[in-house]
N, C-alpha and C positions, 0 to 999 in steps of 0.2 A: 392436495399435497401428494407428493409422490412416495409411495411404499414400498416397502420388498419384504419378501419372507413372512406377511404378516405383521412386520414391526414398524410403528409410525414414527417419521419426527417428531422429537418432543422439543418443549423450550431448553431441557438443560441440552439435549445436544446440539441445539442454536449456539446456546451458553457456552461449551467445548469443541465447539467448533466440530463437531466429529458425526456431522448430521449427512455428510452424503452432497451433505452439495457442491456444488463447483467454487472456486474462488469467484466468480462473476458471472452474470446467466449472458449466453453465448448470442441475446436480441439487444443487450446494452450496445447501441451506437454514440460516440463520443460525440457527434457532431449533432446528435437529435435528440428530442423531450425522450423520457422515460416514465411513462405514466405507471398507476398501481395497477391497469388493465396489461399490460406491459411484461410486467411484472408476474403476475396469475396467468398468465398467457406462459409464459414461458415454464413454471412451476407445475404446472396441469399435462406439459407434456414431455418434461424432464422423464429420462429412466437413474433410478441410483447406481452407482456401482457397486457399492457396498451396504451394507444393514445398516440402519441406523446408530449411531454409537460404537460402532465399531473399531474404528479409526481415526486418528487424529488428519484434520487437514484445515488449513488455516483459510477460510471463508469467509471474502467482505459483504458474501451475497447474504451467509448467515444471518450474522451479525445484521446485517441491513434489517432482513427481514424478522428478526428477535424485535428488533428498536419498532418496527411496524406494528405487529401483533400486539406487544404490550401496550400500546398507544389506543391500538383499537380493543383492547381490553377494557382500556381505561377511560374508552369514549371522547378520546379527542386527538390529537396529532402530536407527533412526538417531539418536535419546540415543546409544547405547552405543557407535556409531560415532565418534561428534564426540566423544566423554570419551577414546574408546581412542587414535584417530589424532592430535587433535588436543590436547583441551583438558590430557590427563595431559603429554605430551612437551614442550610450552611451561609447563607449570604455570600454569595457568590453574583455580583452586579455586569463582568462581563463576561459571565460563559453563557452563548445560546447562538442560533443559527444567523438569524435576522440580526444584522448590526443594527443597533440603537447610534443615534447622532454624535454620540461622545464613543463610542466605540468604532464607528467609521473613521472621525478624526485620528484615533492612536491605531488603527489598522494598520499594523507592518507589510510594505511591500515585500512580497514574494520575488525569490531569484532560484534560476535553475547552477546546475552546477558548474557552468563558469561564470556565476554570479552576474548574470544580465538578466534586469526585472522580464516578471510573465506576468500577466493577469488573471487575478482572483479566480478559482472554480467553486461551482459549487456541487456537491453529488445531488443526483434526483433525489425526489423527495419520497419514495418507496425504499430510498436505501440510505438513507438519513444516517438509520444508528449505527454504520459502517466508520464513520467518522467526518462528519457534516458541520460538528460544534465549534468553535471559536471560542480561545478564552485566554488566560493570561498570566502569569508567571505566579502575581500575586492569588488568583484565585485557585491557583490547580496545586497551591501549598496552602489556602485554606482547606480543598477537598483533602490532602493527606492530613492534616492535623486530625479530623474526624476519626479516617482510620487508624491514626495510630493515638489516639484515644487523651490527646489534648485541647478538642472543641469537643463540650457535651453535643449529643446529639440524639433524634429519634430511630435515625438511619443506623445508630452501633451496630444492633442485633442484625438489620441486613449485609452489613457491612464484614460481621465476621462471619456470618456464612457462607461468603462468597470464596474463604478459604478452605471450609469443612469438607467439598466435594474436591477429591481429587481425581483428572483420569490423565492417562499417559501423553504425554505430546511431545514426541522425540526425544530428547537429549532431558527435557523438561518433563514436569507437570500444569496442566493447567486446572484452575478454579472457575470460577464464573468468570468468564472475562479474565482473570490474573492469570497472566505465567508467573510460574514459579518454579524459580531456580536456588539448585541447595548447590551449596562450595565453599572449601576451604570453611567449614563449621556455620556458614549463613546463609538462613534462608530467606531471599529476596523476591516481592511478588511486584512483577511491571509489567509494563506493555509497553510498545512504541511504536509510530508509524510515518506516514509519508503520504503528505497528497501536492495537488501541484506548486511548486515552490518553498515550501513548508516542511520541516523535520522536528517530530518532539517527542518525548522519552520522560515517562513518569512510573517512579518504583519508591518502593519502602520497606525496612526489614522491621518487621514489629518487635522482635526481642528486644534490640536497641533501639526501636522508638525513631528513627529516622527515616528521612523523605527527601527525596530530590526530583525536581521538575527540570527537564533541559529545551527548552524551545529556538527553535531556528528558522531563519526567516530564510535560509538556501535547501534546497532540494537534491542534498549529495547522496551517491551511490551506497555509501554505507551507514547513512544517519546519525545519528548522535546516540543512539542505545549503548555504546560502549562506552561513551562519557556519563551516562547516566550510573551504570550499571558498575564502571571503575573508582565511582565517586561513595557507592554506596560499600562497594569491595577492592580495594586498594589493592588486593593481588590480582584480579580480575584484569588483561593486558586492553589498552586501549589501541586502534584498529590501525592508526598512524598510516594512513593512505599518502600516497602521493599527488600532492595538488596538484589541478587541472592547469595544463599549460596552455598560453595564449596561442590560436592558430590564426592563422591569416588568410584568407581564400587567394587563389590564382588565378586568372584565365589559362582556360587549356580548351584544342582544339573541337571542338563540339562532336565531330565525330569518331571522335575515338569512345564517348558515352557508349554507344552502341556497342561496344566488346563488352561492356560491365553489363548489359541488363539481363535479365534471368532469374532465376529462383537458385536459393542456394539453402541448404540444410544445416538450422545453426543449432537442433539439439535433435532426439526423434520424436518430439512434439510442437519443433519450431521451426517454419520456413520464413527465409526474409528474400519478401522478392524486390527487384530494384529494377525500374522501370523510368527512360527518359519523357522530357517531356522540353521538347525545345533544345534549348542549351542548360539546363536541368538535370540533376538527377536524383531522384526519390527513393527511398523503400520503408516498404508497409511489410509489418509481420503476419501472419498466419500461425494460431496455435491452435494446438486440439489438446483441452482440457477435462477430463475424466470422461470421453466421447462425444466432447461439446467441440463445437468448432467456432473460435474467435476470431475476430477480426481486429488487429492493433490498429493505432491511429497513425498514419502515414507522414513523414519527415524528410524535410530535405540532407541531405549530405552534399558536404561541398570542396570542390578542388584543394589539396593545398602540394599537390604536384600530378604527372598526368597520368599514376596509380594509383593515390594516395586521398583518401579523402576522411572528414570527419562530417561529426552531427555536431549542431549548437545546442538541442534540444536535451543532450546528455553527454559525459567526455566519455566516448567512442569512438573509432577511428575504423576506417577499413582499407585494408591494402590487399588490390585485387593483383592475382598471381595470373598471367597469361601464357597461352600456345605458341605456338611458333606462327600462326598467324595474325599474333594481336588477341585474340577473345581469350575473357577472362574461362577459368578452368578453376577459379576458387577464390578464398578470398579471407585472410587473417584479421578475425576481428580482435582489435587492442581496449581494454576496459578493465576500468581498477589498474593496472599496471600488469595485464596479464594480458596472454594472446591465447587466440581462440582458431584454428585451420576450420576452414568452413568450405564445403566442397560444392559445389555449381550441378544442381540437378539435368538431366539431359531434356 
C-alpha cells in the first residue's frame, strides 16, 4: 500500500474517503477483466498526493478496496460477507450481487438518459464494495428501519457509530460511509449513486425517525439525490432539469468529418479527442486524475446537421465552430441545459 510522510492508509480513511486515492486506478479498462492482481499491481505503484486523511476526495477505488479488505479480513468474499453480516440478520431476501432465479425475473431493465434500454454491468470483483449490490425498494426500507431504530437488531451499536466519526467533506460532513448534511435545523445522513443505467438515493434523519429510498431504473445526469433529499427536507429545491429531447441522425457528407477530428480541451484535466473512422465519428476522453492518467470509454456522436452532433450514450451535444477553411477551431459542448466553449488543441 502506498505511504507518504510516514502516515498509512487506514480503514476509516477508506471509510471517509479521504485516503489519497484516485477516484479509479488509472489500469481499470472498461472493455477488460479486472483481477485482484490488477488491482495490487496498480496500488504498489501508486504515489499519494496527499497524506492520508487529509482531505476529502470522493473514491470508488476506496470504497472498492475497504469492501475487499474487510472480506479478506473476514476470510471469505465480499457477497458472502454482506449476506452473512448484514442482508441474512435484517432479512433482506434481494440484496446481494449474484441474482438469485426470482430476482432475475423482477430485474428491472436499465435505460440511459434518453431512456433506451443498455445492458446490465457489473463492477470487478476487487471493486465489489464501490457499488456491485442489487436490491429493492422493499429491502433498502427494511435496511433504514434498523437505523432508525424500528427493526431490533444486532447491527444498532454498528450502525450508530458509523455517525460518531465526523471529518469534513466540502460543503458536508461525512461518517462511515454517510454524508451528512445539516439545513434548515435537519440533520440528514445519505448517500447516492449512479452505475450503468441505474440511479438510487437512500437517506434518513434520525431525530424524526424517517427514511426514504429512491430507486431508478434510468441513468440521468443529475440522479434522483434531490428527490431523495427534497422528500426528507421539503425546503431543500428539487434539480428540475430539462428533459432530454428526442434527436434524429442525418446523413451528411462524409468528408467534411475530417474538419472535426482533433483533440480539444474540455477542462485542464480533460481532453476529448474525436477521431473518424469511415463515415463515423467518435470521441474518447483523456483524463489525468490526482497524476494518474485515464482512459474513458470511447462513444459514437452522430449527425443531426453538418455541425451539429450528439451522443445516445448521454444528452450531450456538440456544435463544432470552424475557420474560414472549413476545420473545426473549437467546439460548444451542450449538457444539463448548459454550454460548455471547448478550444481545439493544435
Amino acid at each position: 500500500m502506498p505511504e507518504r510522510n510516514g502516515k498509512s492508509i487506514t480503514l476509516l480513511d477508506l471509510s471517509t474517503h479521504s485516503s489519497g486515492l484516485p477516484p479509479l486506478p488509472s489500469n481499470l479498462k472498461p472493455e477488460a477483466d479486472y483481477s485482484t492482481e490488477d488491482l495490487y499491481q496498480f496500488l504498489s505503484g501508486y504515489t499519494l498526493p496527499r497524506d492520508p486523511g487529509s482531505e476529502y476526495e470522493y473514491s470508488n477505488l476506496g470504497a472498492g478496496l475497504l469492501g475487499h479488505l474487510l472480506a479478506c479480513r473476514a476470510g471469505t468474499d465480499y457477497e458472502s460477507l454482506i449476506r452473512s453480516r448484514i442482508a441474512r440478520p435484517l432479512s433482506m431476501p434481494d440484496t446481494g450481487m449474484t441474482l438469485s432465479s426470482s430476482m432475475n425475473q423482477r430485474m428491472a431493465t436499465g435505460h440511459n438518459a434518453m431512456l433506451a434500454p443498455v445492458a446490465n454491468s457489473d463492477l470487478p470483483t476487487p471493486l465489489a464494495g464501490a457499488g456491485a449490490l442489487r436490491s429493492s425498494a422493499n429491502d433498502m426500507l427494511t435496511f433504514l428501519e434498523a437505523f432508525l431504530g424500528y427493526k431490533e437488531s444486532l447491527l444498532a451499536p454498528a450502525m450508530k457509530a458509523m455517525l460518531e466519526v465526523r471529518r469534513p467533506a466540502g460543503q458536508a460532513t461525512i461518517g462511515l460511509g454517510w454524508i451528512i448534511m445539516s439545513a434548515h435545523g435537519r440533520e440528514i445522513s445519505g448517500h447516492d449513486g449512479r452505475t450503468g443505467g441505474f440511479c438510487s438515493a437512500v437517506g434518513y434523519n434520525p431525530e424524526e425517525r424517517i427514511g426514504v429510498v429512491v430507486l431508478s431504473n434510468a441513468s440521468t445526469p443529475s440522479g434522483v439525490g434531490d428527490i431523495g433529499l427534497h422528500l426528507l427536507n421539503p425546503k431543500a429545491p428539487l434539480a428540475n432539469p430539462e428533459p432530454p429531447k428526442q434527436r434524429t441522425e442525418i446523413r451528411i457528407d462524409p468528408r467534411l468529418l475530417d474538419n472535426y477530428t482533433g483533440r480539444y480541451q474540455v477542462t485542464p484535466n480533460l481532453i476529448l479527442e474525436i477521431t473518424r473512422d469511415g463515415d463515423r465519428l467518435f470521441a474518447q476522453g483523456f483524463a489525468q486524475v490526482t497524476g494518474q492518467a485515464i482512459v474513458l470509454p470511447k462513444f459514437e456522436v452522430f449527425a443531426e446537421g453538418e455541425k451539429n452532433f450528439f451522443a445516445r450514450v448521454s444528452d450531450q451535444q456538440i456544435a463544432f465552430e470552424t475557420g474560414p477553411e472549413g476545420r473545426a477551431t473549437s467546439f460548444i459542448l451542450r449538457r444539463a441545459g448548459h454550454d460548455m466553449p471547448v478550444a481545439r488543441l493544435p
